[in-house]
ROPARO-360558 format. One record per residue: x, y, z of N, C-alpha, C in turn; residue in one letter; residue number from 0. Coordinates in Angstrom, 3 decimals. Layout:
REM ROPARO-360558
+----------+----------+----------+----------+----------+----------+----------+----------+----------+----+-----+
:      n_X :      n_Y :      n_Z :     ca_X :     ca_Y :     ca_Z :      c_X :      c_Y :      c_Z : aa :   i :
+----------+----------+----------+----------+----------+----------+----------+----------+----------+----+-----+
:        X :        Y :        Z :        X :        Y :        Z :        X :        Y :        Z :  A : NUM :
...
+----------+----------+----------+----------+----------+----------+----------+----------+----------+----+-----+
***
This chain:
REM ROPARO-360558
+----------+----------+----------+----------+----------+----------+----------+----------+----------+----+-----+
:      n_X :      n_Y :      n_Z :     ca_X :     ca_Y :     ca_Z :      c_X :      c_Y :      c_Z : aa :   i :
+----------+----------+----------+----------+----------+----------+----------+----------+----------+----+-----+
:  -48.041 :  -17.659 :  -22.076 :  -47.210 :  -18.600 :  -21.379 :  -47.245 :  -18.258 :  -19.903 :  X :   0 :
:  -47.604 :  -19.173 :  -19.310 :  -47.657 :  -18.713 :  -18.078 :  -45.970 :  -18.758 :  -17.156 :  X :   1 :
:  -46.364 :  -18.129 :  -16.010 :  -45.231 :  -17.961 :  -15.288 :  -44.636 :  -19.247 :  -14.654 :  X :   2 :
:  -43.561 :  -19.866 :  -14.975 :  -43.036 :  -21.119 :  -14.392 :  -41.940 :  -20.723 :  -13.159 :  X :   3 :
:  -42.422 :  -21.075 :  -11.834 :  -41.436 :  -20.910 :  -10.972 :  -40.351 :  -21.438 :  -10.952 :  X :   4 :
:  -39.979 :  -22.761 :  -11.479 :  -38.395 :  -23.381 :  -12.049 :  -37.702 :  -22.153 :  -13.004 :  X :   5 :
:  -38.435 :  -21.199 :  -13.594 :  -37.763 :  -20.651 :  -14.628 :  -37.184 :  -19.471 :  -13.944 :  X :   6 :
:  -38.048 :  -19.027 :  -12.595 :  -37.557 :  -17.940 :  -11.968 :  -36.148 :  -18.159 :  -11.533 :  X :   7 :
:  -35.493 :  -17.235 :  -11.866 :  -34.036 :  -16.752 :  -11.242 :  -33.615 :  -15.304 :  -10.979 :  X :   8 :
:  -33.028 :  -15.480 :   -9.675 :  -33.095 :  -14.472 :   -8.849 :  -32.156 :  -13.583 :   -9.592 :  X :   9 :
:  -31.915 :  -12.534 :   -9.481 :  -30.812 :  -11.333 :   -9.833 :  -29.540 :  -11.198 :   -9.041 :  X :  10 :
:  -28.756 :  -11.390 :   -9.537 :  -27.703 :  -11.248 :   -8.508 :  -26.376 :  -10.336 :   -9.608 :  X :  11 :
:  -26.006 :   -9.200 :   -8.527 :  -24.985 :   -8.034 :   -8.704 :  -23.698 :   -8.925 :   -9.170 :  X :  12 :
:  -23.427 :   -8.444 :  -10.749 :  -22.206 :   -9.196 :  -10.900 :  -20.855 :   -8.925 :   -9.919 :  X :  13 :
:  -20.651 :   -8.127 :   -9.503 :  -19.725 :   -7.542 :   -8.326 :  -20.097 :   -8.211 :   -7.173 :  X :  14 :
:  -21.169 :   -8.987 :   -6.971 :  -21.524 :   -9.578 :   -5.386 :  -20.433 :  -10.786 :   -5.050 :  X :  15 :
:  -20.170 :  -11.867 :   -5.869 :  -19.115 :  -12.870 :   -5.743 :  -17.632 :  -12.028 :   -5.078 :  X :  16 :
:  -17.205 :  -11.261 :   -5.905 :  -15.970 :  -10.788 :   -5.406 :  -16.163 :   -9.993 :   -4.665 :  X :  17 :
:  -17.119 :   -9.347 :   -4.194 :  -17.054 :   -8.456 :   -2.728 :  -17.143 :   -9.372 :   -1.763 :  X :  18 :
:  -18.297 :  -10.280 :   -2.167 :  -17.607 :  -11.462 :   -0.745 :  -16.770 :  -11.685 :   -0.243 :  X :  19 :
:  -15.955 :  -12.176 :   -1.807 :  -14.659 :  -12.898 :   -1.547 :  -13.703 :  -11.624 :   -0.995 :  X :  20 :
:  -13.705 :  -10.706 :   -1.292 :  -13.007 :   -9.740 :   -0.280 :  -12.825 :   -9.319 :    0.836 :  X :  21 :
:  -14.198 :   -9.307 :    1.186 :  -14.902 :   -9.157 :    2.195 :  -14.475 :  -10.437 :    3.454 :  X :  22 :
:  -14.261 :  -11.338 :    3.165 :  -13.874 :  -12.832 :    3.397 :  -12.466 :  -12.810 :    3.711 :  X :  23 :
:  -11.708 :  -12.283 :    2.817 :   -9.843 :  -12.278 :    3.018 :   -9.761 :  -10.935 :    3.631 :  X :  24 :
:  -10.225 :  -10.148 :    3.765 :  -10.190 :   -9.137 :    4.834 :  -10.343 :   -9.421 :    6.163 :  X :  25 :
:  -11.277 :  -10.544 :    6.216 :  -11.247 :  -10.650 :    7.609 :   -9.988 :  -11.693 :    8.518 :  X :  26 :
:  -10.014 :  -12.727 :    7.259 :   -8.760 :  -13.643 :    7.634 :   -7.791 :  -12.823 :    7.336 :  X :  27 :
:   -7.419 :  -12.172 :    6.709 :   -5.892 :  -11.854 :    6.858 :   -5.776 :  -10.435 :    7.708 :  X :  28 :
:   -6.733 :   -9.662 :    7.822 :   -7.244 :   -9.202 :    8.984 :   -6.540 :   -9.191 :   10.276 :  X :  29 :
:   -6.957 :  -10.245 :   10.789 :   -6.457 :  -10.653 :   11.778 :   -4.761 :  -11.357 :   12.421 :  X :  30 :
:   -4.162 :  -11.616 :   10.865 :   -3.149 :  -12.252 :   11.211 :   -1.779 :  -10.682 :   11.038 :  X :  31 :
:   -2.214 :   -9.791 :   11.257 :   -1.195 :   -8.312 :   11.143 :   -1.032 :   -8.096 :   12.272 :  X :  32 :
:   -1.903 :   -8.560 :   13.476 :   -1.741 :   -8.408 :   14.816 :   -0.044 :   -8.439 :   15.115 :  X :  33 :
:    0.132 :   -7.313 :   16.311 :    1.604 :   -7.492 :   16.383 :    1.699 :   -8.115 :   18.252 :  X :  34 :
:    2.827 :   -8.667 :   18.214 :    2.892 :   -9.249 :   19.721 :    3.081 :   -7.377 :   20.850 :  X :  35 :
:    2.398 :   -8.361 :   21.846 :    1.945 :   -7.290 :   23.050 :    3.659 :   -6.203 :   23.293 :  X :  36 :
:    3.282 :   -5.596 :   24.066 :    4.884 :   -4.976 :   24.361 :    5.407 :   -5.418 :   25.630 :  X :  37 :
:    6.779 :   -5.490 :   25.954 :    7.323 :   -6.366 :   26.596 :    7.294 :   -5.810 :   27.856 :  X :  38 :
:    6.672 :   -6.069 :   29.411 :    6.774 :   -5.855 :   30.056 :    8.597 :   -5.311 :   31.141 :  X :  39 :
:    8.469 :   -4.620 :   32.046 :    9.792 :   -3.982 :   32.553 :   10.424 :   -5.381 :   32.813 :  X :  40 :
:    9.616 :   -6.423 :   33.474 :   10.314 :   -7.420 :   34.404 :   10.642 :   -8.718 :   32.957 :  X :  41 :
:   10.027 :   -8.222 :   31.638 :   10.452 :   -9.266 :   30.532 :   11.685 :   -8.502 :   30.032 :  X :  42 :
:   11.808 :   -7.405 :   30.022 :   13.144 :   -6.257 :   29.237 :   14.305 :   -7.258 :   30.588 :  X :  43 :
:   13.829 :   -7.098 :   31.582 :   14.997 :   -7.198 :   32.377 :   15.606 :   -8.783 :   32.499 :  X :  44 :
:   14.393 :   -9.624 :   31.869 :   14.633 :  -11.363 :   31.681 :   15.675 :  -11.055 :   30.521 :  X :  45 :
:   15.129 :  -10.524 :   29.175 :   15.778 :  -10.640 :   27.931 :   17.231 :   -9.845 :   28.025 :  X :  46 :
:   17.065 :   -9.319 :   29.276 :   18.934 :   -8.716 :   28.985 :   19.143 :   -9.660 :   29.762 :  X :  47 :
:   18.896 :  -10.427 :   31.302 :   20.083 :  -11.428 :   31.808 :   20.087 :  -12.399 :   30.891 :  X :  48 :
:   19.396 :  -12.732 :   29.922 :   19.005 :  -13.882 :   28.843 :   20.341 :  -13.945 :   27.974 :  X :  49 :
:   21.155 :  -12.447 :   27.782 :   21.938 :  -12.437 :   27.221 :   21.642 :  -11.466 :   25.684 :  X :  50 :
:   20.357 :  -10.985 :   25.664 :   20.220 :  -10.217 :   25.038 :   21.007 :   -8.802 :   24.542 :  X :  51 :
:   21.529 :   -8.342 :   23.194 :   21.740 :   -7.361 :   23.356 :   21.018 :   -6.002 :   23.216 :  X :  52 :
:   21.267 :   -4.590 :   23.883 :   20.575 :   -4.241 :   24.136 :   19.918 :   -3.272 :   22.684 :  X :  53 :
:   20.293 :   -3.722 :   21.242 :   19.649 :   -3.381 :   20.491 :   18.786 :   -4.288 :   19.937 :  X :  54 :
:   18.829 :   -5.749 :   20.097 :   17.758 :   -6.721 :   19.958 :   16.554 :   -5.886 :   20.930 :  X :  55 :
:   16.659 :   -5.783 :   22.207 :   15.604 :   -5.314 :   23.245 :   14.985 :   -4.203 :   22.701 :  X :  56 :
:   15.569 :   -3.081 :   22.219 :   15.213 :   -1.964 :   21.685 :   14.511 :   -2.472 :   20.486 :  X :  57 :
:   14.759 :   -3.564 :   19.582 :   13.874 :   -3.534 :   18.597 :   13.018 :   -4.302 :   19.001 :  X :  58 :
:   12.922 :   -5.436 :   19.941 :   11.529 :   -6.226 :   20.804 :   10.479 :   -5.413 :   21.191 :  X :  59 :
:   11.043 :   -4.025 :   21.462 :   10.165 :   -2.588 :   21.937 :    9.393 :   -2.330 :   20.615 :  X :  60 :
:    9.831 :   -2.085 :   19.863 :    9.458 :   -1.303 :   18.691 :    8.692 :   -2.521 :   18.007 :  X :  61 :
:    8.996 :   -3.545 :   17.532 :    7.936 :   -4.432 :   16.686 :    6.696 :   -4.607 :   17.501 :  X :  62 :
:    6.755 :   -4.487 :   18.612 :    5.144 :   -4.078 :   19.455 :    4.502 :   -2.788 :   19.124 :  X :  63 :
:    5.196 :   -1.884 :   18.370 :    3.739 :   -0.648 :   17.846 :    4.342 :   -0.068 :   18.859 :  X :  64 :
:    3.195 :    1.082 :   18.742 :    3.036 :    1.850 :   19.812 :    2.780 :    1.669 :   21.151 :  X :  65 :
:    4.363 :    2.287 :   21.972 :    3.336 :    1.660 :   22.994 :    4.623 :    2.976 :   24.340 :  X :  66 :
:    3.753 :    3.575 :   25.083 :    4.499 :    4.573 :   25.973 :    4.696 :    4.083 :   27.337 :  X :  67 :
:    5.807 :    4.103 :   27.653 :    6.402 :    3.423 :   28.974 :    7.192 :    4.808 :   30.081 :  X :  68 :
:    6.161 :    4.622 :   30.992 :    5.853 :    5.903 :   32.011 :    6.668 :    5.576 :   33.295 :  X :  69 :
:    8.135 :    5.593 :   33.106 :    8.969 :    5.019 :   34.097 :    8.763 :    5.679 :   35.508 :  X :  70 :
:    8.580 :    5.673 :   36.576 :    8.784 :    5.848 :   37.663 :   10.606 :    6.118 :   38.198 :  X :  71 :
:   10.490 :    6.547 :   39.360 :   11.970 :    7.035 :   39.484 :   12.617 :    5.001 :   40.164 :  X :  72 :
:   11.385 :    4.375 :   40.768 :   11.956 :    3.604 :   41.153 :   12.198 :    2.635 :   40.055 :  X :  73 :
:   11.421 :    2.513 :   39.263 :   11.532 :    1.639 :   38.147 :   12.660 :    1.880 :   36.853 :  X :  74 :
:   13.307 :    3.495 :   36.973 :   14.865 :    3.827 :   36.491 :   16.054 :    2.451 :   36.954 :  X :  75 :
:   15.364 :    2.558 :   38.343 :   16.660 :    2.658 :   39.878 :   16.761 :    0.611 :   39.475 :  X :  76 :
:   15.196 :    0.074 :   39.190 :   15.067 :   -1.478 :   39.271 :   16.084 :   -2.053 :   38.233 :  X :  77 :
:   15.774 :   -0.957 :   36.781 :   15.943 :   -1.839 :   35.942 :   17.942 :   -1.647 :   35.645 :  X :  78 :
:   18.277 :   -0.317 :   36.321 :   19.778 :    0.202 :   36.577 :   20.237 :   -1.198 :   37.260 :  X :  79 :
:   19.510 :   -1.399 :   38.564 :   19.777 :   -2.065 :   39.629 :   20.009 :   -3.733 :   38.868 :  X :  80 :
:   19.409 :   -4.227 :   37.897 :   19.030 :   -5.440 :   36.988 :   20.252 :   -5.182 :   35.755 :  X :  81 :
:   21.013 :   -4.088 :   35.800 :   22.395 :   -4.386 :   34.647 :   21.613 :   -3.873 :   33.573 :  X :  82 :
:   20.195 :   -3.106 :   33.401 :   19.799 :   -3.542 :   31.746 :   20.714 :   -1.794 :   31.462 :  X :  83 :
:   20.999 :   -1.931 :   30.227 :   21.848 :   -0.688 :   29.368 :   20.955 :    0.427 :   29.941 :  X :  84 :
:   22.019 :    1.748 :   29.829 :   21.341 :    2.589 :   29.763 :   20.708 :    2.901 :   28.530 :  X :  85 :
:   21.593 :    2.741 :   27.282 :   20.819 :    2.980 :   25.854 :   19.075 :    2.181 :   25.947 :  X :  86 :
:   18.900 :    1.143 :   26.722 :   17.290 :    0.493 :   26.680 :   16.698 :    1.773 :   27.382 :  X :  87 :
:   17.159 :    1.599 :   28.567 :   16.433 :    2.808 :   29.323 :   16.505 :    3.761 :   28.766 :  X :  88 :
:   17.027 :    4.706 :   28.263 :   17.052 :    5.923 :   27.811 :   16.004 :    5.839 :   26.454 :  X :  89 :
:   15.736 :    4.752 :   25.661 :   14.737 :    4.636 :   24.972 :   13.250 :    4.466 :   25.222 :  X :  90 :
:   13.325 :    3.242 :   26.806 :   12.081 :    3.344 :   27.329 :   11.782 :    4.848 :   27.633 :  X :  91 :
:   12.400 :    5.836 :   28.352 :   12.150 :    6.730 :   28.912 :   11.818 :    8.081 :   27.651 :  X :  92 :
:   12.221 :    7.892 :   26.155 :   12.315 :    8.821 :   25.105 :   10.420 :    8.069 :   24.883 :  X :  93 :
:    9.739 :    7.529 :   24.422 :    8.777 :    7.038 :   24.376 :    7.360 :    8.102 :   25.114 :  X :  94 :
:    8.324 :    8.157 :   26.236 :    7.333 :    8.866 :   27.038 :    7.152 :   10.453 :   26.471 :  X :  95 :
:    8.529 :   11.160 :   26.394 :    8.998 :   12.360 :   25.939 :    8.395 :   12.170 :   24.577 :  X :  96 :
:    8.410 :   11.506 :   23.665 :    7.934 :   11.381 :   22.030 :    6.557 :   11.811 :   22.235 :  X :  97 :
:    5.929 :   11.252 :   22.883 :    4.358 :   10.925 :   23.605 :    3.623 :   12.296 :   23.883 :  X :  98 :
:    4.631 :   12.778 :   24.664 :    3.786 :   14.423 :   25.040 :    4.366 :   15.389 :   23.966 :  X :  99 :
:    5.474 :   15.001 :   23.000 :    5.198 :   15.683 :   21.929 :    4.397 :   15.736 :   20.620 :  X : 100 :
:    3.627 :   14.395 :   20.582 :    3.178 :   13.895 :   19.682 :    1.655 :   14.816 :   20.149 :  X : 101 :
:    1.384 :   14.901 :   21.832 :   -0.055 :   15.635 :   22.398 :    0.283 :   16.752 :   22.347 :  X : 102 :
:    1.452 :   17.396 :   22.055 :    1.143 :   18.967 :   21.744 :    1.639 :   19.226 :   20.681 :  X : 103 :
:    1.490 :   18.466 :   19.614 :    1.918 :   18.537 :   18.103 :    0.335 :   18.563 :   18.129 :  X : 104 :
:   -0.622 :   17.855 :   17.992 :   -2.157 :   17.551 :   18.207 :   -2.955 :   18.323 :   18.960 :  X : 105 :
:   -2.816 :   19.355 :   19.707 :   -3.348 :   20.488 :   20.453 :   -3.092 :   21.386 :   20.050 :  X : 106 :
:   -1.683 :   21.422 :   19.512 :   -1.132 :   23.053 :   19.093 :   -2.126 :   24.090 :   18.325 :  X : 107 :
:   -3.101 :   23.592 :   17.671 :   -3.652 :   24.535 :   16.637 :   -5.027 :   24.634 :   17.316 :  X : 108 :
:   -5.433 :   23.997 :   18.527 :   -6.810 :   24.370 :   19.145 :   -6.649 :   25.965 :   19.572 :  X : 109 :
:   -7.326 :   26.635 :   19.614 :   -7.146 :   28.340 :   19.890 :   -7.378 :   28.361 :   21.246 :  X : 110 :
:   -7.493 :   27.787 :   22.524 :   -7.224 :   27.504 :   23.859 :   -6.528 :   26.821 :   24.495 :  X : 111 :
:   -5.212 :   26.095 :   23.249 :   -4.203 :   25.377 :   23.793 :   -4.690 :   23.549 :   23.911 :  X : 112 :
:   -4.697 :   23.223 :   25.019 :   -4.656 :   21.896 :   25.435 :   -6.256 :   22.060 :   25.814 :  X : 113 :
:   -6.989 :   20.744 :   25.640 :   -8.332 :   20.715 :   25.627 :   -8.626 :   20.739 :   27.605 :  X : 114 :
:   -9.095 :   21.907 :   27.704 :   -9.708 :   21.931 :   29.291 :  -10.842 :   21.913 :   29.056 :  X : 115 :
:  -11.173 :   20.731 :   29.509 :  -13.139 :   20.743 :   29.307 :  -13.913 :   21.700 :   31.050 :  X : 116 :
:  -12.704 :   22.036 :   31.684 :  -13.249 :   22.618 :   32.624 :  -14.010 :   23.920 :   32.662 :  X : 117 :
:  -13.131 :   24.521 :   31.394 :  -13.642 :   25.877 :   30.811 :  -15.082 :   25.865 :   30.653 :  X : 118 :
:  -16.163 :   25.186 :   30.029 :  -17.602 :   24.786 :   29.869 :  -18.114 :   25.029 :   31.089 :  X : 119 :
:  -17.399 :   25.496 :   32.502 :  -18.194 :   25.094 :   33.280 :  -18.414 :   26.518 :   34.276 :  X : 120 :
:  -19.399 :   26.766 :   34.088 :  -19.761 :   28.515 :   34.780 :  -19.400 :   28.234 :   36.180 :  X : 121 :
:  -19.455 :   29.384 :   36.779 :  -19.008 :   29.546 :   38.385 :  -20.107 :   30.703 :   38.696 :  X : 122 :
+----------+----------+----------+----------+----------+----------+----------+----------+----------+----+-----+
***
């Protein structure tokens, strides 16, 4: 009997359909976990004259992820100067403090401390 090319059929991995399809809703739903950006100083300071309170703001902070806010002395003085709570501020400003403990929780066990790549370098 000879070989009929209508009769040929290709091989296909019974697992190939549903890895697609996985492969497929991974990417759409993927994308929709995205969390909104973090709220800029001059949006913290809209959402408190807005009437915000200042534990709504504190959690507007936090449903943005991670994110470290490196206050300046003048930017204490702006957002003091703008009425926003000290409890916001004192949270923007813990962020930062969390931050460099989180980098020497993560260094602590290197046997030269904090990574100086300067050391590599003869004199």
């Amino acid at each position: 009997m000879a070989a009929d090319s209508s009769a040929y059929r290709e091989y296909t991995h019974p697992m190939r359909p549903l890895f697609i399809s996985l492969l497929l809703l991974t990417a759409l739903f993927g994308c929709a976990t995205t969390r909104p950006p973090a709220p800029t100083l001059e949006q913290i300071i809209a959402m408190h004259q807005s009437g915000e309170s200042a534990d709504k703001v504190i959690a507007r902070v936090r449903e943005s992820g991670y994110v470290v806010y490196r206050l300046s002395n003048q930017d204490i003085v702006k957002l003091s100067q703008a009425g926003v709570p000290d409890k916001v501020i004192d949270y923007l400003r813990q962020t930062e403090i969390d931050e460099a403990r989180r980098q020497e929780r993560q260094y602590s066990d290197w046997p030269w401390g904090w990574p100086r790549f300067h050391i590599w370098i003869q004199r």
